[in-house]
C-alpha positions in Angstrom: -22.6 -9.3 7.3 -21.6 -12.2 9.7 -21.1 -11.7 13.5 -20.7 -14.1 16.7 -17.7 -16.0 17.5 -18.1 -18.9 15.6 -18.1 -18.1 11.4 -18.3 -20.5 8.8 -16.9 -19.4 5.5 -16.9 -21.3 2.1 -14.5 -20.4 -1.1 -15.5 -21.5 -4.5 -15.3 -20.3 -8.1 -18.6 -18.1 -9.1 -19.6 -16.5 -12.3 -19.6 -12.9 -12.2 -20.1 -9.8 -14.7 -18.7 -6.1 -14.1 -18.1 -5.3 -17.9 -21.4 -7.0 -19.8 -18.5 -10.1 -20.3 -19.2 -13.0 -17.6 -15.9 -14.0 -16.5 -15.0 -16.6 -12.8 -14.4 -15.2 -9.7 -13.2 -16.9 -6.5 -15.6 -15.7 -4.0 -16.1 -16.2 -0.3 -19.5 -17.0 0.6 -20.9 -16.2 -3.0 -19.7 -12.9 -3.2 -17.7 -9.7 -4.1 -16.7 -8.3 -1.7 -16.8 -11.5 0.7 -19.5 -11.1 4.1 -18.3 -8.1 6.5 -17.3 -9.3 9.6 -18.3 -7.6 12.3 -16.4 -9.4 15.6 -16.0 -8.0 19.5 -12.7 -6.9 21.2 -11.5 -9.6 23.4 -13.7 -12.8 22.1 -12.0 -16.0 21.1 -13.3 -16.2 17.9 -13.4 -20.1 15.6 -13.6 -19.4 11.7 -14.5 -22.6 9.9 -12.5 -22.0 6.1 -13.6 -24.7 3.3 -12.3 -24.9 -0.5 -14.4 -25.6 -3.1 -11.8 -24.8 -5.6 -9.8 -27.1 -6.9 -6.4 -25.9 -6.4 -5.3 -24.6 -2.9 -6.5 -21.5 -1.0 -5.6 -19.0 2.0 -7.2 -16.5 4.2 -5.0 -14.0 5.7 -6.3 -11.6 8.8 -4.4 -8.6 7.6 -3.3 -6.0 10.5 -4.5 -8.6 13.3 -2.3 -9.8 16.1 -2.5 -13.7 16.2 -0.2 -16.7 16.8 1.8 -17.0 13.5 0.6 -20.5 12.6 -3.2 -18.6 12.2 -2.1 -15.7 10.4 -2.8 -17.7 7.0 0.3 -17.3 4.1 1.4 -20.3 2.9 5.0 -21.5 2.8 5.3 -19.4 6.2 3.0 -20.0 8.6 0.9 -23.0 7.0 0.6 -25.2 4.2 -2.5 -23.4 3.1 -6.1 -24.7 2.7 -6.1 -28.2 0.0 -9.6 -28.9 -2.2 -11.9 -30.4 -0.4 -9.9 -29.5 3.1 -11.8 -27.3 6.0 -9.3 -25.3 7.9 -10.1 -23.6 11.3 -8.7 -20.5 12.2 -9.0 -20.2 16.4 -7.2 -16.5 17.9 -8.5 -14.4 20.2 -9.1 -11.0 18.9 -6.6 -8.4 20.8 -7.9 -4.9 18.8 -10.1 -3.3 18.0 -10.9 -1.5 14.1 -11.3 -1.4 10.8 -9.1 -4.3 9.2 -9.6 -6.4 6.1 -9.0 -10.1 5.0 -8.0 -11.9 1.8 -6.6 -14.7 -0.1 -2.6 -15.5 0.2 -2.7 -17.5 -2.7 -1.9 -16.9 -5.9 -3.7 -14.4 -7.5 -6.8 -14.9 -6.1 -7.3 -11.8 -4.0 -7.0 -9.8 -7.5 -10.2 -12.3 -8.6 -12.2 -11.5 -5.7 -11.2 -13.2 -2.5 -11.5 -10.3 0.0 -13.2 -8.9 2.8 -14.0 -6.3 5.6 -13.5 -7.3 8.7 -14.8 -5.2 12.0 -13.8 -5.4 15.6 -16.2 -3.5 17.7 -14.1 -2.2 20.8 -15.2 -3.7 24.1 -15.2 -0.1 26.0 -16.7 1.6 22.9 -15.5 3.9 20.0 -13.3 6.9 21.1 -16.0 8.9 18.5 -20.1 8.5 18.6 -21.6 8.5 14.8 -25.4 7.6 14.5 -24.0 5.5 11.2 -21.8 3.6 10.0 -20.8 2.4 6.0 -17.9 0.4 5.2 -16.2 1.4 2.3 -13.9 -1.5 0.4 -13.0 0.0 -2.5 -11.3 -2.7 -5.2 -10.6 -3.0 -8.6 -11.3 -5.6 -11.3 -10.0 -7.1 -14.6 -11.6 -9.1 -16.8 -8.4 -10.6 -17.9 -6.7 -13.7 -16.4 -4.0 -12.0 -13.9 -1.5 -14.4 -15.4 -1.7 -13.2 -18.6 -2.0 -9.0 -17.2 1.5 -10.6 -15.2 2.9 -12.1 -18.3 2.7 -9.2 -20.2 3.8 -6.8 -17.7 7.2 -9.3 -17.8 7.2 -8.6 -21.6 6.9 -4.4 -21.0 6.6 -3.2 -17.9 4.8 0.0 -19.3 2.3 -1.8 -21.9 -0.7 -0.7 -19.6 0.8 3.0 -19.4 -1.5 5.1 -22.0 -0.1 8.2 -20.3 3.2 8.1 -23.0 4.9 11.4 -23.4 3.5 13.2 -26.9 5.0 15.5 -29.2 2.4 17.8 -27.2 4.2 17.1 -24.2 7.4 18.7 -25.5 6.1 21.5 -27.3 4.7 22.8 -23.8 7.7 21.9 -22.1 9.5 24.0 -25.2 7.0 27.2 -24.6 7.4 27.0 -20.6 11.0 26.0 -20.1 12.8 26.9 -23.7 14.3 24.8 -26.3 17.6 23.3 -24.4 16.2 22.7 -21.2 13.1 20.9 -22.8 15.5 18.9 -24.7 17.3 18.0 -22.1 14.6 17.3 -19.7 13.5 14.2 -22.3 16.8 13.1 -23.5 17.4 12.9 -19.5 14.2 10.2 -19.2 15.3 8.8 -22.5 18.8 8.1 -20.8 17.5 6.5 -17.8 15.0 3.9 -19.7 11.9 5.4 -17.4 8.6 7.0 -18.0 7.8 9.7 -15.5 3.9 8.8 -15.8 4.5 5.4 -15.5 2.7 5.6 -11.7 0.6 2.2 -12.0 1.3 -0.9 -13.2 -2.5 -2.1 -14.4 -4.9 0.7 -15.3 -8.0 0.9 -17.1 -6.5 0.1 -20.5 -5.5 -3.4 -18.9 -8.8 -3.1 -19.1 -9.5 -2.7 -15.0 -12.7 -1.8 -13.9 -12.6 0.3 -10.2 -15.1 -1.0 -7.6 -17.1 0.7 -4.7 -18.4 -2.1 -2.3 -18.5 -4.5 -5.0 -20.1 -2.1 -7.7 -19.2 -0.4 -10.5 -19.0 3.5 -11.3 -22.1 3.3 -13.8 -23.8 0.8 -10.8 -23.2 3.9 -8.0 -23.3 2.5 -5.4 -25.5 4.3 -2.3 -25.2 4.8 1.6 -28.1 6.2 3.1 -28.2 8.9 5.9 -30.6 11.3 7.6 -30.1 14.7 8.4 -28.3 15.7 11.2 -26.3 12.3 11.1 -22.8 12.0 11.9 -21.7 9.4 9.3 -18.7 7.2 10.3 -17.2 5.9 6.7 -15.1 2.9 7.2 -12.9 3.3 3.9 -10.5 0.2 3.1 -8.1 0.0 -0.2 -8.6 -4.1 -0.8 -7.5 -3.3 -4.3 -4.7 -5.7 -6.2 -3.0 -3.0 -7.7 -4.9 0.6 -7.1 -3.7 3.9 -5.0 -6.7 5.8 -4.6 -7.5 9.6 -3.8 -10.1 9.9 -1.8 -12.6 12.9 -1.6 -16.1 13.5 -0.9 -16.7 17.1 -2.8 -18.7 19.3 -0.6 -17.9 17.4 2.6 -14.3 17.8 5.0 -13.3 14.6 6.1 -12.7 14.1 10.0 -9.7 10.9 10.1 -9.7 9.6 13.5 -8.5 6.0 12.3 -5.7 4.8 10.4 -5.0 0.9 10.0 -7.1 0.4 13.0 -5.7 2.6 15.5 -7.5 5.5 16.6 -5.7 9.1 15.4 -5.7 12.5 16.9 -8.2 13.5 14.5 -7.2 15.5 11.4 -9.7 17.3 9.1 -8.8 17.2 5.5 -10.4 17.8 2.2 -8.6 14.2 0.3 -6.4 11.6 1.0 -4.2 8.8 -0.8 -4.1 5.4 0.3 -2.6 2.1 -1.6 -3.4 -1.5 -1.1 -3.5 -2.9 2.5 -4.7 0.7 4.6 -7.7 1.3 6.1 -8.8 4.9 7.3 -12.0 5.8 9.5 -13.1 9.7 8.6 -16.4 11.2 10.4 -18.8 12.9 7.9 -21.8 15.2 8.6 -23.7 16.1 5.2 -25.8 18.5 4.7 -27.2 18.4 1.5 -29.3 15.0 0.3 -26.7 13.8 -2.4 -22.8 13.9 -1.9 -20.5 11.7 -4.2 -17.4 9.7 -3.0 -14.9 10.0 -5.4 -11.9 7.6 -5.2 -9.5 8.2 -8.8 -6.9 6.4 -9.3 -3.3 7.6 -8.7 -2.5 7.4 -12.6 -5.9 9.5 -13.6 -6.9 6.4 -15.7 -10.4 5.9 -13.9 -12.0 6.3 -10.6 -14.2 4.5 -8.3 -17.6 6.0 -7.3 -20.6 5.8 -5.0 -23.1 8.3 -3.6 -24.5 9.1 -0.2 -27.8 9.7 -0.4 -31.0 10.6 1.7 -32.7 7.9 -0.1 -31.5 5.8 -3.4 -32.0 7.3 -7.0 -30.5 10.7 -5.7 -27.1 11.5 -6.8 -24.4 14.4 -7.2 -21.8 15.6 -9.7 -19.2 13.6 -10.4 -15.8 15.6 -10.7 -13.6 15.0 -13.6 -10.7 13.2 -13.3 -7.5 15.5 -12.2 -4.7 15.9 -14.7 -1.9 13.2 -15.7 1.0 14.8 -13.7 4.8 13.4 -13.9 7.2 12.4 -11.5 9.7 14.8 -10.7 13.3 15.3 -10.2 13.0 14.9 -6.0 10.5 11.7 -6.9 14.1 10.4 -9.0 16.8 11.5 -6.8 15.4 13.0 -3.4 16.8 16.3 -2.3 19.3 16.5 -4.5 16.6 16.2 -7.5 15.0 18.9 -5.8 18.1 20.9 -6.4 18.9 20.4 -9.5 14.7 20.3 -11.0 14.8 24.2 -11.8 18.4 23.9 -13.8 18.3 20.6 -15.6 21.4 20.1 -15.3 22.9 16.8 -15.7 25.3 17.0 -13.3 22.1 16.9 -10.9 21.8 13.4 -11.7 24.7 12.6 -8.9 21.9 12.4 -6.7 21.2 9.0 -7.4 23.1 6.4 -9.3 21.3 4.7 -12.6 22.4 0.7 -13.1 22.0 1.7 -17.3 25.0 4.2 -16.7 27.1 2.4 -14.3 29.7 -0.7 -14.0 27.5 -3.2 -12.0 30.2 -5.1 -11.0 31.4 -2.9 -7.9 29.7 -2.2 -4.9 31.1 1.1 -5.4 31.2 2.7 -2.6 28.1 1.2 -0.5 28.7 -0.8 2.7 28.1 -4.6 1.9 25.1 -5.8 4.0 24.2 -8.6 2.5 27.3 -11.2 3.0 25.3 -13.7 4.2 22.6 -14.0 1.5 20.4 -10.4 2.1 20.5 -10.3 5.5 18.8 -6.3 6.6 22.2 -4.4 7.3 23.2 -4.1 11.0 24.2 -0.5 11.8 25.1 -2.0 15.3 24.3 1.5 17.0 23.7 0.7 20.7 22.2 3.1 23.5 21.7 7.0 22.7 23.4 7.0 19.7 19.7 5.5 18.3 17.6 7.6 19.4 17.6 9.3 15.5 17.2 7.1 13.0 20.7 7.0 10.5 20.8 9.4 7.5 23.7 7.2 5.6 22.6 6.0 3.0 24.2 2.7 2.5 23.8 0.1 -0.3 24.3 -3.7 -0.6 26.6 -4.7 -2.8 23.2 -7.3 -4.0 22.0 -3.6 -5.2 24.6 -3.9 -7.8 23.2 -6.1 -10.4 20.5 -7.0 -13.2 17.7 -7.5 -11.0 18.2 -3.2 -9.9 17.7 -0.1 -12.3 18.8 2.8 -10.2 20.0 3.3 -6.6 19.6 6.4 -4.6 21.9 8.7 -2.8 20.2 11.5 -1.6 17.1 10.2 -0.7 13.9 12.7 0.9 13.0 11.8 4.5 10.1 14.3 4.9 6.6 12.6 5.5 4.8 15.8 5.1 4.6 15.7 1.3 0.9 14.2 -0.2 2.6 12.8 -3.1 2.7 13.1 -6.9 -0.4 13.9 -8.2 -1.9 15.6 -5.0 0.5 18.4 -4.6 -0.6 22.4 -4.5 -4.0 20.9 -6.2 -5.9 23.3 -4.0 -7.3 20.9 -1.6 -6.4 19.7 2.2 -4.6 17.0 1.4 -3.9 14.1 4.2 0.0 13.1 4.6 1.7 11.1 7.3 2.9 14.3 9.1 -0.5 14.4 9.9 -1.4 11.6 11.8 -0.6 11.3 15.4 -1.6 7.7 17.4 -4.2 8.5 19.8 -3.1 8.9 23.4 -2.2 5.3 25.1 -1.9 3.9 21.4 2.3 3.9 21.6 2.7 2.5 24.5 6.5 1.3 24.3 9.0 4.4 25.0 12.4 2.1 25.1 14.7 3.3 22.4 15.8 0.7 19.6 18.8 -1.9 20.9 19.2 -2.3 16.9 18.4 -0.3 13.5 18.3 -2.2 10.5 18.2 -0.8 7.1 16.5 -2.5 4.3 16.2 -1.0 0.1 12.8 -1.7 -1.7 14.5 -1.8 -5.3 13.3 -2.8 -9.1 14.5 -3.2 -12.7 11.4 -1.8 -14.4 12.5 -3.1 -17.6 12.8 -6.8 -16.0 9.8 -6.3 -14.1 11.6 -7.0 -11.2 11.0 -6.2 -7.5 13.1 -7.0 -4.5 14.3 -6.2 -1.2 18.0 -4.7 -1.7 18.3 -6.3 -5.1 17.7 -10.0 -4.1 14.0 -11.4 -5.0 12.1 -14.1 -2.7 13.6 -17.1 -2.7 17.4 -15.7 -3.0 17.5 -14.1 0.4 17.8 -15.1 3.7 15.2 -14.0 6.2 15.2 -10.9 8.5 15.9 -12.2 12.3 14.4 -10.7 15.1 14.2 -11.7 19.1 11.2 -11.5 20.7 10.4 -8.4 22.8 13.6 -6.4 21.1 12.8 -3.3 20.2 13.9 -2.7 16.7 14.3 0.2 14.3 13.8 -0.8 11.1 14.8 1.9 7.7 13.0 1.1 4.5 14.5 2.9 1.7 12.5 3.0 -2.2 15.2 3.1 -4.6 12.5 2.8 -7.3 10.0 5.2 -9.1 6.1 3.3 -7.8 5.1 3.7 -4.5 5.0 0.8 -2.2 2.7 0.0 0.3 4.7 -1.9 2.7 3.2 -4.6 4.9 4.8 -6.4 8.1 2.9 -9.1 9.6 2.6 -10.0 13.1 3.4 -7.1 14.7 2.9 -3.0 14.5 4.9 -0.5 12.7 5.2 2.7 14.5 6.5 5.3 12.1 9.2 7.7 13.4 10.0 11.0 12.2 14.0 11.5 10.7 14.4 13.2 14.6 13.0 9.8 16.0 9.9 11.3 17.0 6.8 8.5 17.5 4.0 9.8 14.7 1.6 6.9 13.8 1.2 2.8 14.8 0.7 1.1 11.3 0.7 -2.4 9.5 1.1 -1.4 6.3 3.2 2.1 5.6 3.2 3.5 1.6 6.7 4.5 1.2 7.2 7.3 -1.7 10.0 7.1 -4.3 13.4 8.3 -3.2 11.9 8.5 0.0 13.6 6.9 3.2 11.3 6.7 6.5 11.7 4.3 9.2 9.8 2.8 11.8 10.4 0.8 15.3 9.0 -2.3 16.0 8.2 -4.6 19.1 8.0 -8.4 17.8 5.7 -10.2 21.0 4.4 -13.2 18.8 7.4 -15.9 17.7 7.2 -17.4 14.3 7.6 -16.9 10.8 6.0 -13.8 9.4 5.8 -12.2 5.7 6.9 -9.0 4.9 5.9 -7.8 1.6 4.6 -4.9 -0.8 0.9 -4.8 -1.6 1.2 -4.4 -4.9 0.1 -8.6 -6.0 2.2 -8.7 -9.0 5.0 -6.7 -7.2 4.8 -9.2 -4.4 4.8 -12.1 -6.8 7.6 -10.3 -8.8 10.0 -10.8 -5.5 9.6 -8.1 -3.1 8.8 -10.3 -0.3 10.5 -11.3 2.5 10.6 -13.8 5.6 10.5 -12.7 9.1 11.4 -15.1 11.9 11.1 -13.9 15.6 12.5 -16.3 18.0 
């Protein structure tokens, strides 16, 4: 752990072995996970950065509030960090939290470049604990992430081991009857899409899940005493991973999310991707408990154990069943509609690229005539106080680099995702969390609403915002002080955890109620959810999906406030 104001951190290649194979890691400081820093609300802090590596290198503060030339991503707000060069970061630290920092280059962050990063709050925490463990949960691959990248481009399924089998359909047969089976897999075989298909890498890639820089087998262990209150500091700083999160035995208390104190929620579990943080409050009982963090696709888990003292340890749950996408994760409500029948006239709820003339715009507005510019709804006053339910698409959505559009898309936040639903356990979702009182702080309705598609080919391995990758699109304008409403849209099947840089996201219910201040907001399949904005800091900001490859793949874009 480093503290202070002024922090010196170095960046070089180091040997490392997870998997009984030594591979190279970029490290900061010598290790995985890179030095915790633990920094005060309201300090100037100075953070001396030098490369050892020899190609260039990139911290990025994720979730902090900075002037845009610090905030660390090359080609946006600096040139980056050469071989041999020390950078300094200088900002003065206006939050307080649980945040996270990590390599903008390339793929380092996947090899290791990554961090917590603590800002103790000047008046004090909202809750007392008598402990505190960070938990920075990653993952790991042995194999160069060019190559995992590579072959994803070749198939963007060849790390999917969850295939439908001939057992598959002979259940489906003995629970739904001969046609409707049928018709249920010539429907996926139509569209050109796996409904397990949930993660790109897994651990067939092979990928190896991490707990504070340790392995499953390695259990990694948190000490407590009785009568603690344990406050666990859990961050996803994976590349690729959604993990579930549960501690059998214990409730979890959340009284943090991204930073930003909660009304606090008790659940049993929770889901987050890469980029979020959440703080729960834990008060065991018993001398072992395991933390148990599986992957969304069931292909592994991550595990560590809090303890009374080391070499005690608890059952570790099996991992939870494989479980498909279903119609409503395809087509929103009107999946959910048409699920029980099977009936392909159901499929109207969305529109498949495969199946259609990509030529036409069809019926979608065009809000991309000046290179992808975010669509305008140019709603003034009242009328924005709910977010727009029209679902409109660019005509950019009509073409190779998009697999499927949809219509009818599901704007509920109060549904745990695939995976996690009626599995008998108290599951955390985003109708759950409500910013802590004083948190939202800016009441003015929206003077603009802009509405944005996160869209794919999986076959291409192609990501995008509304059908145009990085580099053919123009970036997203916004004035400083405005306040914005911003509609994100996921016209694919995967999950994306959306991050916005330089400023908060403060998801909105589809009535335009204030839930939840965020910097990085997982947005489901067919699900549309919005979120309003106040940009304070000018400059040129990233906004991007967390996913690496899906991020490298093209679903990035440039924000400029000015």
């Amino acid at each position: 752990m480093l503290s202070g104001r002024e922090i010196d951190l170095t960046i070089a290649e180091t040997p490392v072995n997870f998997t009984s194979v030594t591979r190279m890691a970029t490290t900061i400081n010598g290790s995985i996970p890179a030095p915790t820093l633990r920094l005060r609300e309201g300090d100037e802090v100075t953070i001396r950065v030098t490369n050892l590596l020899p190609v260039s290198t990139s911290i990025h503060w994720h979730g902090i509030l900075l002037d845009y030339q610090m905030d660390g991503v090359p080609g946006i707000s600096f040139k980056g960090i050469a071989p041999g060069e020390t950078f300094t970061y200088r900002f003065t630290l206006r939050q307080s939290g649980t945040y996270w920092y990590h390599s903008h280059s390339g793929f380092q962050e996947m090899t290791g470049m990554y961090g917590a990063l603590i800002i103790e709050p000047r008046a004090g925490e909202r809750h007392n604990a008598n402990l505190d463990h960070v938990m920075l949960l990653s993952d790991w691959t042995d194999d160069e992430p060019m190559h995992a990248f590579s072959k994803l481009k070749a198939q963007s399924d060849v790390y999917n081991f969850n295939q439908l089998t001939l057992f598959d359909f002979t259940r489906d047969v003995s629970r739904m009857g001969l046609q409707a089976a049928f018709d249920k897999r010539q429907m996926w075989n139509e569209m050109r899409m796996n409904p397990t298909d949930l993660s790109d890498l897994s651990i067939h890639t092979p990928l190896t899940f991490l707990m504070n820089g340790t392995t499953p087998a390695g259990n990694w262990t948190g000490l407590f005493k009785h009568g603690d209150r344990v406050r666990l500091r859990f961050i996803n700083g994976t590349s690729n991973t959604f993990y579930d999160v549960r501690i059998p035995g214990l409730q979890l208390t959340v009284v943090q999310a991204d930073g930003q104190d909660v009304e606090p929620v008790t659940v049993d579990e929770f889901r987050f991707g890469p980029g979020e943080t959440y703080d729960v409050l834990v008060e065991p009982k018993d001398d072992a408990y395991t933390v148990f963090a599986q992957s969304m696709d069931r292909s592994g888990y991550a595990r560590g154990t809090l303890a009374l003292a080391h070499g005690i340890s608890a059952p570790v749950p099996p991992l939870d069943p494989v479980e498909w996408l279903t119609m409503s994760d395809m087509m929103g409500t009107m999946g959910a509609m048409s699920a029980n029948s099977m009936d392909h006239s159901g499929m109207s709820g969305m529109n498949h690229a495969n199946m259609q003339d990509s030529g036409s715009a069809k019926s979608g507005m065009d809000h991309s005539m000046h290179g992808g510019m975010a669509m305008d709804h140019s709603k003034h006053g009242s009328g924005l106080a709910i977010p727009s339910q029209s679902v409109n698409h660019a005509r950019t959505e009509y073409g190779a680099s998009v697999d499927m559009r949809v219509d009818t898309p599901r704007t509920n936040l109060d549904d745990p995702g695939i995976g996690l639903r009626k599995n008998g356990r108290r599951v955390l979702t985003l109708a759950d969390l409500k910013s802590a009182e004083g948190v939202l702080t800016d009441r003015r309705l929206p003077a603009r609403e802009l509405e944005l598609h996160l869209t794919g080919n999986m076959e291409r391995y192609s990501w995008s915002f509304d059908g145009l990758e990085f580099g053919k699109s123009t970036p997203v304008s916004l004035r400083q002080g405005e306040r914005v409403r911003i509609i994100l849209q996921n016209d694919t099947m995967m999950t994306h955890p959306m991050h916005l840089h330089g400023m908060w996201s403060e998801l909105e219910t589809d009535q335009g109620e204030l839930q939840v201040r965020r910097h990085t907001i997982p947005v489901q399949p067919a699900q549309r959810i919005s979120f309003l904005t106040t940009p304070h800091d000018v400059g040129r900001w990233a906004w991007h999906c967390h996913l690496l490859f899906h991020m490298d793949a093209g679903m990035f874009r440039e924000v400029v406030v000015s």
